[in-house]
C-alpha positions in Angstrom: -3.3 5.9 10.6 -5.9 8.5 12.5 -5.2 8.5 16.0 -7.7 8.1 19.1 -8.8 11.2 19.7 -11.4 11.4 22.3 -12.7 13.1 25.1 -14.8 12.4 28.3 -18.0 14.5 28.3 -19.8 13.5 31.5 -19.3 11.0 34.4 -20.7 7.9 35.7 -20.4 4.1 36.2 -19.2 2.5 32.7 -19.5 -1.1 31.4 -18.6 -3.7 34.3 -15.8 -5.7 33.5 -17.1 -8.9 34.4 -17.1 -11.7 31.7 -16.6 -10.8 27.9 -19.3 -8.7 26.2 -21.4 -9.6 23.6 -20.7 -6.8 20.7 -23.0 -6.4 18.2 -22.5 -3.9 15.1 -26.2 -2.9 13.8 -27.2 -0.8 10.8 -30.5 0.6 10.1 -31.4 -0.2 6.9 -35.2 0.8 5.8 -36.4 0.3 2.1 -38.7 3.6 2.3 -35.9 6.5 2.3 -37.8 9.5 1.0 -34.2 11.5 -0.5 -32.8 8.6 -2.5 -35.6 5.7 -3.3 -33.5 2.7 -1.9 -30.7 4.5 -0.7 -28.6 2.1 1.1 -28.4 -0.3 -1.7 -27.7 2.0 -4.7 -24.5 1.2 -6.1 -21.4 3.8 -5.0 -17.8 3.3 -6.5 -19.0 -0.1 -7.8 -20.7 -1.3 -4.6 -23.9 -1.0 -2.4 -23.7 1.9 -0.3 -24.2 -0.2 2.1 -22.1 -2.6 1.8 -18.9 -0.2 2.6 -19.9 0.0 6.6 -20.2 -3.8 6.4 -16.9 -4.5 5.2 -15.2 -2.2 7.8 -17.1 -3.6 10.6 -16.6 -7.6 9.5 -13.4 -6.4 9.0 -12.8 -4.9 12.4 -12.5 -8.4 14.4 -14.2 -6.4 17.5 -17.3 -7.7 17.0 -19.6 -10.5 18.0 -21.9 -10.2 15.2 -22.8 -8.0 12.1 -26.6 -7.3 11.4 -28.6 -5.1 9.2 -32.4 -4.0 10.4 -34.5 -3.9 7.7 -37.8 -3.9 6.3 -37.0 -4.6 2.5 -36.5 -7.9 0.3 -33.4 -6.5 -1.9 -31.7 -4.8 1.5 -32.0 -8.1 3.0 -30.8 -10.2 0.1 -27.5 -7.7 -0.5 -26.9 -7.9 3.1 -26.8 -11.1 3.5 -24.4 -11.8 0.3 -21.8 -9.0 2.4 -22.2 -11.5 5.0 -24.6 -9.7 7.6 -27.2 -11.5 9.5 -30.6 -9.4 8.8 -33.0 -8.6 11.6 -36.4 -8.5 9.8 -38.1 -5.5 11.4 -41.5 -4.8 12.5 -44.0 -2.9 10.7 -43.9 -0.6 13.8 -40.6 1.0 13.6 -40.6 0.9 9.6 -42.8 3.8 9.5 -41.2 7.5 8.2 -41.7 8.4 11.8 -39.9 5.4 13.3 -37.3 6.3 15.4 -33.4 4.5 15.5 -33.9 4.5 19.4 -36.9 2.3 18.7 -35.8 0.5 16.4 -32.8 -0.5 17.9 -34.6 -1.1 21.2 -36.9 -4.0 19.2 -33.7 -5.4 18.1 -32.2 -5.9 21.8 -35.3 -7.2 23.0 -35.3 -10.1 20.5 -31.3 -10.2 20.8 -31.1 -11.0 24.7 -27.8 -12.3 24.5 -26.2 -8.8 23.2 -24.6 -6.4 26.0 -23.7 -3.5 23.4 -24.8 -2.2 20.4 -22.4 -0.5 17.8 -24.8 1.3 15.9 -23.3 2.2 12.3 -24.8 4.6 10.1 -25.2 3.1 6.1 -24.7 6.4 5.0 -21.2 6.6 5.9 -19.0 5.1 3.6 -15.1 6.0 4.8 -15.4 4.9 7.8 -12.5 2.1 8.4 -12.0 -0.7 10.9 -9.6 1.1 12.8 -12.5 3.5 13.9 -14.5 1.1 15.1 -12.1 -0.9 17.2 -10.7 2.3 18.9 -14.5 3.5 19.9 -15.6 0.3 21.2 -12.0 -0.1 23.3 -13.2 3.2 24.6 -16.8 0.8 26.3 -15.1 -2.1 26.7 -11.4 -0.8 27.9 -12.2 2.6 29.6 -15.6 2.4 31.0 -17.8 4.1 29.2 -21.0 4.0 28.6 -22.0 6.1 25.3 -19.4 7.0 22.8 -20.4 8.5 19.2 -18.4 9.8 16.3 -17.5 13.6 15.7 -15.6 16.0 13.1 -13.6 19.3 13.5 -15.0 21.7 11.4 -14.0 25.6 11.0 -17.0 27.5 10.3 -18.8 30.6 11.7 -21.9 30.7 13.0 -24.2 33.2 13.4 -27.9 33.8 14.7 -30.6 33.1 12.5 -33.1 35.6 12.4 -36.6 36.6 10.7 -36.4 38.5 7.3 -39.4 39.9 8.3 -37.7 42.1 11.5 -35.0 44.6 11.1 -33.3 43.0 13.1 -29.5 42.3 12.9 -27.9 39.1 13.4 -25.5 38.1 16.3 -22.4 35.9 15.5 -22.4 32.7 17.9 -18.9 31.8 18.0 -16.8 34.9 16.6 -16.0 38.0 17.6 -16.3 40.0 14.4 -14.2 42.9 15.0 -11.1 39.9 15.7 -12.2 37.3 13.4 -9.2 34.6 13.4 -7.5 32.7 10.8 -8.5 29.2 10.7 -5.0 27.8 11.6 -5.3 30.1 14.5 -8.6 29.0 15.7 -9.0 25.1 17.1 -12.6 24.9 15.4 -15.4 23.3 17.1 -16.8 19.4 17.1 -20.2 18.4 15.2 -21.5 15.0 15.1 -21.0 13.4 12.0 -23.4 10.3 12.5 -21.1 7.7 11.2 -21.7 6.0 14.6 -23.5 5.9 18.1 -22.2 3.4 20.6 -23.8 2.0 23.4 -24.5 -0.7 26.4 -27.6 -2.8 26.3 -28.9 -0.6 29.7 -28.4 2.5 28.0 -30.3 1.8 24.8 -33.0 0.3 27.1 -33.1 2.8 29.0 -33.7 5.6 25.9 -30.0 7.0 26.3 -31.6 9.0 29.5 -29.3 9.3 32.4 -25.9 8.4 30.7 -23.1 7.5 33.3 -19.3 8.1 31.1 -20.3 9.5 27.8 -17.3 10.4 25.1 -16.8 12.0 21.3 -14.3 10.2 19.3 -13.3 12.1 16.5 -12.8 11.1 13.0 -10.5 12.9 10.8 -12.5 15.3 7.9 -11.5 12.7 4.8 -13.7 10.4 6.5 -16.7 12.4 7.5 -18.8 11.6 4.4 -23.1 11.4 5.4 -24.9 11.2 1.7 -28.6 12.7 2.4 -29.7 13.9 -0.8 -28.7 13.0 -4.5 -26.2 15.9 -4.8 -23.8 14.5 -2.6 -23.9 11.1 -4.5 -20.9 12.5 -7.4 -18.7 14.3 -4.5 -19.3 11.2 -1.9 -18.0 9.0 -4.8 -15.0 10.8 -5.1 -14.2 10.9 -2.0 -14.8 7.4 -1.1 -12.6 6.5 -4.0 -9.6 8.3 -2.4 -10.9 7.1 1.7 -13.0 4.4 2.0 -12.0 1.0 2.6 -11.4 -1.0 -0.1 -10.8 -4.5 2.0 -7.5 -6.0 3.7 -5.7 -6.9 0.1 -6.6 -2.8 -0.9 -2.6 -2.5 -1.3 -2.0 -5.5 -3.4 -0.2 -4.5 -6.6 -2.4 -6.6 -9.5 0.0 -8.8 -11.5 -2.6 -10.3 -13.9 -6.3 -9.8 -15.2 -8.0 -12.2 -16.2 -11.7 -12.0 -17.9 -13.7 -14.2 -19.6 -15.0 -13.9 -22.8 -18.4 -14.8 -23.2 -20.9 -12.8 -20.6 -17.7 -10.1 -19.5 -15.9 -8.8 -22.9 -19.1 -9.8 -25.0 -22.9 -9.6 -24.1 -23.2 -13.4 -24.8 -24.6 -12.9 -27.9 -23.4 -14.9 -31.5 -24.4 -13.7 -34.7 -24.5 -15.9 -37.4 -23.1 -14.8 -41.2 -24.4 -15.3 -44.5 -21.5 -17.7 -44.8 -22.2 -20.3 -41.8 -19.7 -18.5 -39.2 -20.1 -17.4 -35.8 -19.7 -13.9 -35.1 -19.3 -11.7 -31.3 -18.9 -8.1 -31.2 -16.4 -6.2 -28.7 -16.7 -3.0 -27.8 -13.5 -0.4 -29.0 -14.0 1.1 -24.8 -13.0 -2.8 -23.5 -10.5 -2.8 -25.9 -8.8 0.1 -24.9 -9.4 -0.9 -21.1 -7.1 -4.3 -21.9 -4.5 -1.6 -23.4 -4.7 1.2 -20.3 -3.7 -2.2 -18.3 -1.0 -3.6 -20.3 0.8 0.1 -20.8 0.8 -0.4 -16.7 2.4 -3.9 -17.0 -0.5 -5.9 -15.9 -0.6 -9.3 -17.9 -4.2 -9.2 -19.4 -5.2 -13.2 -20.3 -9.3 -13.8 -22.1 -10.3 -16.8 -20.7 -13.3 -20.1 -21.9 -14.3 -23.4 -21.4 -15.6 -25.9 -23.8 -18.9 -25.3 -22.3 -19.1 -21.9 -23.6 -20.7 -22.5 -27.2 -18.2 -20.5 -29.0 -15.0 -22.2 -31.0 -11.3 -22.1 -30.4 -10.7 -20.4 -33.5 -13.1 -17.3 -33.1 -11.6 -16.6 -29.3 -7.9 -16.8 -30.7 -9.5 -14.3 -33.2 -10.8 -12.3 -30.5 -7.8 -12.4 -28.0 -6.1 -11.2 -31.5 -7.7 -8.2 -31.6 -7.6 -7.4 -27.9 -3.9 -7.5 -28.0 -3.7 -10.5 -25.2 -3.4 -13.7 -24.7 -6.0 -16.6 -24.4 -6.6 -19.7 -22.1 -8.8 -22.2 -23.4 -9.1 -25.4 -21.6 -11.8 -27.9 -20.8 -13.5 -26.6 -18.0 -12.8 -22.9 -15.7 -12.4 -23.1 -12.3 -9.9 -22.6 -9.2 -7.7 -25.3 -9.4 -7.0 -24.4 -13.7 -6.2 -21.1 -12.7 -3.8 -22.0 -9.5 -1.9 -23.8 -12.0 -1.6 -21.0 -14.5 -0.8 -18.8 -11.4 2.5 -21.4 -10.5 3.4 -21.3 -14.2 3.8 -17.0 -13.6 4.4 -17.8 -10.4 1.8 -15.2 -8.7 -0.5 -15.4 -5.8 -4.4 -15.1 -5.5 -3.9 -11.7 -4.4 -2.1 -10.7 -7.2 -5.2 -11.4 -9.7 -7.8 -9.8 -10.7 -10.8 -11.8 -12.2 -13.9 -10.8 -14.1 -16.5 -13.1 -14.6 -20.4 -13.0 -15.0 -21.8 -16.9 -14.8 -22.3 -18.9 -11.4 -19.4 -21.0 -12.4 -17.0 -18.0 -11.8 -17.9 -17.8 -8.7 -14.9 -19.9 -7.0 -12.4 -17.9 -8.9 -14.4 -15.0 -8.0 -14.0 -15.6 -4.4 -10.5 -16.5 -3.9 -8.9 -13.9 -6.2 -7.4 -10.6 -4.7 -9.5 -8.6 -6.9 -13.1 -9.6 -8.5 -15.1 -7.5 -10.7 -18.5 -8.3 -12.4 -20.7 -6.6 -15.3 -23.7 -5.1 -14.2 -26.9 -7.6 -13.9 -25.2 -10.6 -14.4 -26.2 -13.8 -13.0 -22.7 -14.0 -10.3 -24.1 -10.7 -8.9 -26.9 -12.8 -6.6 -24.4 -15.3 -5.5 -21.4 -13.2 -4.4 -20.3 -10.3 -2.8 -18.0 -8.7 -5.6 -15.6 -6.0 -4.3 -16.8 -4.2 -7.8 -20.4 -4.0 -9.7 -20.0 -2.1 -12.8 -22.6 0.1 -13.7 -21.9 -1.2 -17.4 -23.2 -4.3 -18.9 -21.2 -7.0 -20.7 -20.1 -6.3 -23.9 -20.7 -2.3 -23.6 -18.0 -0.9 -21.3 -17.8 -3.0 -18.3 -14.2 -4.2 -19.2 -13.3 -1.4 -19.6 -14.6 0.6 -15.8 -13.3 -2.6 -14.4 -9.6 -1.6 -15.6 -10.1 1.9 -14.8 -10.9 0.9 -11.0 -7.9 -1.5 -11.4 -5.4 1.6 -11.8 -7.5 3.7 -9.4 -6.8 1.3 -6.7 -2.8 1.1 -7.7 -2.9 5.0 -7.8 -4.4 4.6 -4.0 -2.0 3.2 -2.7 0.4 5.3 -4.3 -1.1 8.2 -3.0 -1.4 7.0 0.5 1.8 8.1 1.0 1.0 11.5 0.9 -2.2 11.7 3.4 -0.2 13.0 6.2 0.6 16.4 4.3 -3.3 16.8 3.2 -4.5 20.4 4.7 -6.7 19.4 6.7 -7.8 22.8 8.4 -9.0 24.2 5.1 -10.2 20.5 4.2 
């Protein structure tokens, strides 16, 4: 784990100690981002951008309360299915020249009983709990009064100057004639605006005449800030390797399961000149259900009677996906807690695809939940992975694929202590 490393940059009173302070993690949310048209929702690694700040901050059991300012219908809806409580802002600090300071000011004046405000930045997607709870020890513990995030970086500097004047350029923070080697050279901090954390006086008070003020800085893994659509492939990547995937991230899955009608078909049935009922899978689901098996993961198709398609055509099915089948009369936690004590797994050890509301009690007690992109469970659930695929046409498929990601994760955690991270 990253360790605290901090440092005082000015002097002051801090936070009394008197009583227990109400702690309040707030991200800024606004539905008119001008770089990336609803930025904060848009799907990264299979989940709202979003939504990755607001699982390490419920997850960080240091705060109070989790909210998310915004002006937006969709922001609000997503947040609230990740479990934040929204803070509907006003019209006048949802303009493009709106400040944070402002709006964050509004939000303490309607949130009287909050005494500090952990202000997380949405665009910041590896940032993990352990962050958090070390910069808010650093109010609550050590007295200060303003503490925001930083990252090392090794790079030269140098004057900018106009084309138009012959004049040459001055180098800010090298001497060019001994120019060091990065492993010589310490480096020098930059915010990386993952977070800004503050007392109630001092965000009242427009962060003007700030008693103890600190840095705490973040390993460069976890420095990601996506600003413009570029970054979107490379942020993806790297969260995928980073971010925080949840407290069950280093479960080893056991068994998939997936049902049939809305996951490995698009809910369609096709009729034949004969009278029979026909679904199509696609070859890429197929070969998903094989990538998982070859990695000894027990892959089981699963329907109801409900679902209007017969026993016979899913045995035919399961058949030709190379898996097994549970049929029974009607899907839902307690069915698949007893087909968990017949292979004698835990909830963690599943993973669970499903599309319909019905899924959605298997959905949330599983380890690992999955669902195809626009299907009706999306609304009703906060699923640790949307596909960009719809049903029937891949999603099976990227759903196993971030399966063996997340087993290779953990595999590779191991080795984040020799990553280079001077020339990172």
């Amino acid at each position: 784990m990253e360790s605290n490393r901090c440092a005082e940059v000015g002097s002051g009173d801090g936070y009394p100690s008197a009583g227990q302070p109400h702690r309040a993690a707030l991200i800024l949310a606004r539905g008119g981002s001008k770089g990336i048209p609803l930025k904060n929702i848009k799907n990264l690694a299979g989940v709202p951008l979003i939504a990755w700040v607001l699982r390490a901050a419920l997850d960080s059991e240091v705060v109070d309360s989790v909210w998310v300012s915004t002006d937006h219908d969709e922001i609000e809806r997503v947040a609230k299915v990740w479990g934040a409580k929204v803070h509907r802002r006003s019209p006048e600090v949802s303009k493009d020249s709106s400040s944070s300071l402002e709006t964050i000011q509004e939000f303490i004046r309607l949130r009287p009983e909050v005494d500090i405000v952990c202000h997380i930045q949405a665009t910041s997607p590896c940032l993990h709990p352990h962050h958090l709870r070390e910069a808010l020890q650093m109010i609550t513990e050590q007295g200060y009064e303003y503490v925001f995030s930083v990252v090392r970086r090794h790079q030269f500097r140098w004057e900018e100057v106009d084309k138009k004047e012959s004049k040459n350029p001055t180098p800010l923070n090298i001497d060019v004639a001994h120019r060091p080697r990065r492993q010589d050279w310490p480096g020098e901090l930059y915010e990386n605006g993952s977070f800004y954390f503050s007392t109630r006086k001092a965000w009242e008070n427009g962060l003007k005449q700030l008693g103890k003020v600190a840095y705490y800085e973040m390993l460069p893994e976890y420095s990601v800030d996506i600003d413009v659509d570029i970054d979107w492939p490379v942020a993806e990547q790297r969260v995928l390797r980073f971010g925080y995937f949840g407290r069950e991230e280093n479960t080893a899955v056991r068994l998939f399961l997936c049902t049939v009608s809305g996951c490995l078909t698009n809910g369609q049935i096709y009729a034949s000149v004969s009278g029979e009922d026909l679904v199509a899978i696609n070859a890429r689901d197929v070969a998903g259900i094989q990538m998982l098996q070859r990695e000894n993961i027990e892959v089981i198709l699963m329907s109801s009677v409900n679902v209007p398609l017969s026993r016979s055509l899913l045995e035919k099915v399961a058949q030709h996906a190379g898996c097994g089948l549970w049929f029974g009369k009607q899907l839902n936690g307690l069915e698949v807690e007893w087909l968990m004590k017949e292979k004698k797994l835990h909830w963690d050890e599943v993973a669970f695809m499903g599309s319909e509301p019905e899924d959605r009690e298997i959905l949330s007690q599983v380890g690992l939940n999955g669902v195809p992109c626009g299907s009706p469970v999306a609304d009703l659930i906060a699923a640790k992975y949307m596909c960009q695929k719809p049903a029937g046409h891949g999603a099976v498929r990227e759903f196993a694929e971030y399966i063996l990601m997340l087993k290779k994760k953990s595999l590779l955690e191991v080795y984040q202590d020799r990553i280079d991270r001077a020339n990172f």
